[in-house]
C-alpha positions, 0 to 999 in steps of 0.5 A, a space after each residue: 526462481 533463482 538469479 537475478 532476473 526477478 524482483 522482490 516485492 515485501 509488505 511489512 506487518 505483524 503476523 497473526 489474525 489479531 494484527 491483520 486489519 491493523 494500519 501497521 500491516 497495510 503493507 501485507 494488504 498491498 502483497 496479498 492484493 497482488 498475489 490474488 489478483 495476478 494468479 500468484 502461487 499459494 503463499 508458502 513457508 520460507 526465509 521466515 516468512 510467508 512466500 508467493 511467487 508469480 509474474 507481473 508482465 514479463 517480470 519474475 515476482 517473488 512477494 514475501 511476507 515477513 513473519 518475524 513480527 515488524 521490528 525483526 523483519 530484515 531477517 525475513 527480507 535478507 534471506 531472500 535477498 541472499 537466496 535469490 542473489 538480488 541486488 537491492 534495487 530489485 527489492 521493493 518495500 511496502 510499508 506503513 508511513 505515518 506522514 503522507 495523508 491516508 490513501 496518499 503512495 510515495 515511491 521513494 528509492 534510497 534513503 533513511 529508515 524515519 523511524 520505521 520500525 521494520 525499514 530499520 531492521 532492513 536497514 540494519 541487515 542490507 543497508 538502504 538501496 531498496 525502493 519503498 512504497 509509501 502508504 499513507 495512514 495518516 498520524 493520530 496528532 501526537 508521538 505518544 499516540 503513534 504506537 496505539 494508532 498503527 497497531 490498531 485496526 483501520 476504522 470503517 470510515 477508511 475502508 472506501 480509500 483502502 480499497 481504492 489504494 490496494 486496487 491502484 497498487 494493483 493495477 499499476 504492479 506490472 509498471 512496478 515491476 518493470 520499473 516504471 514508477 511514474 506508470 504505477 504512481 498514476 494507476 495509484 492516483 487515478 483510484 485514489 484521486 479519480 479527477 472530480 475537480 478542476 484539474 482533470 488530472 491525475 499524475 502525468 496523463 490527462 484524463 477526461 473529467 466525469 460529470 460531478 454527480 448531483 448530491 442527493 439532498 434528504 428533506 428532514 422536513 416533517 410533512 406537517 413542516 412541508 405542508 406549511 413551508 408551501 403555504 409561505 
């Protein structure tokens, strides 16, 4: 797969079984739901790191997971690039990001590292020219919480919305890949923000609205309590 007539798609996150559910490694999570659900080949050793290689549509897809662990990861990402002779707008970055909402994705092309630990060491290696996938964990409330938030394990409470956003950036990969980043961020939206309310809407195509579901409303009653309330 060498030449230029690819693109490379890196998740961030901290090698190893104890870091793997953490909210750092949600960017692994992005690849590996990828590689999975598009028949990808198995993950091998390369460039420090572990490697895929697949299509998505017509487009050659390398996914890397760097094992450097996050604060090295430009070592991992800049020998693919040089590998594979990849401008770096070809280079599609999945990442953590601690100022969008849980669930929330930005596509982001350029721009600063914002304090990212492994778009730092990327930056250091490459410069900034590559596009991000914003993943949003939300931010525990203070800057002195923020190391033992993200190196912590996503709370059960978040698996719904996890799934929900690794299964839209899933299905939306091939637009990804293409180059279509409105496509891939309504695919990302329709799972995450399936329309409920009054808008019907989710990112630029117009979806018909579903019926709201009724909420099952429990009695807590006891039947002695039910029995005198009909009485009333």
């Amino acid at each position: 797969m060498q030449g230029n007539d690819m693109k490379l798609m890196v998740g961030l996150g901290n090698p190893g079984a104890k870091y793997r559910m953490n909210r750092h490694n949600i960017g692994f999570m992005a690849v590996e739901r990828i590689a999975a659900d598009h028949g990808f080949g198995p993950w091998k050793k390369a460039f420090s790191g572990l490697v895929a290689e697949g299509r998505l549509g017509d487009e050659k897809v390398v996914l890397l997971k760097p094992e450097t662990f996050m604060n090295l990861s430009g070592q991992a990402v800049q020998g693919a690039v040089a590998y594979h002779k990849l401008p770096l707008a070809d280079v599609i970055v999945f990442h953590d990001e601690l100022d969008l909402a849980p669930g929330k994705m930005r596509l982001k092309q350029g721009g600063g590292h914002a304090g990212h630990n492994g778009l730092r060491s990327i930056h250091g290696h490459l410069g900034e020219g590559y596009a991000r996938v914003r993943l949003g964990i939300g931010h525990p409330g203070h800057k002195d919480l923020v190391a033992g938030y993200v190196l912590h394990d996503f709370a059960k409470a978040d698996q719904d919305w996890l799934e929900d956003l690794l299964r839209g950036i899933s299905e939306g990969a091939v637009a990804l890949a293409a180059g279509d980043g409105a496509k891939f961020a309504n695919a990302v939206a329709l799972r995450v923000a399936p329309p409920r309310s009054g808008t019907g809407v989710a990112g630029p195509e117009v979806v018909v609205k579903p019926e709201p579901e009724k909420p099952v409303v429990e009695d807590a009653r006891s039947p002695m309590q039910r029995l005198l309330d009909r009485f009333r």
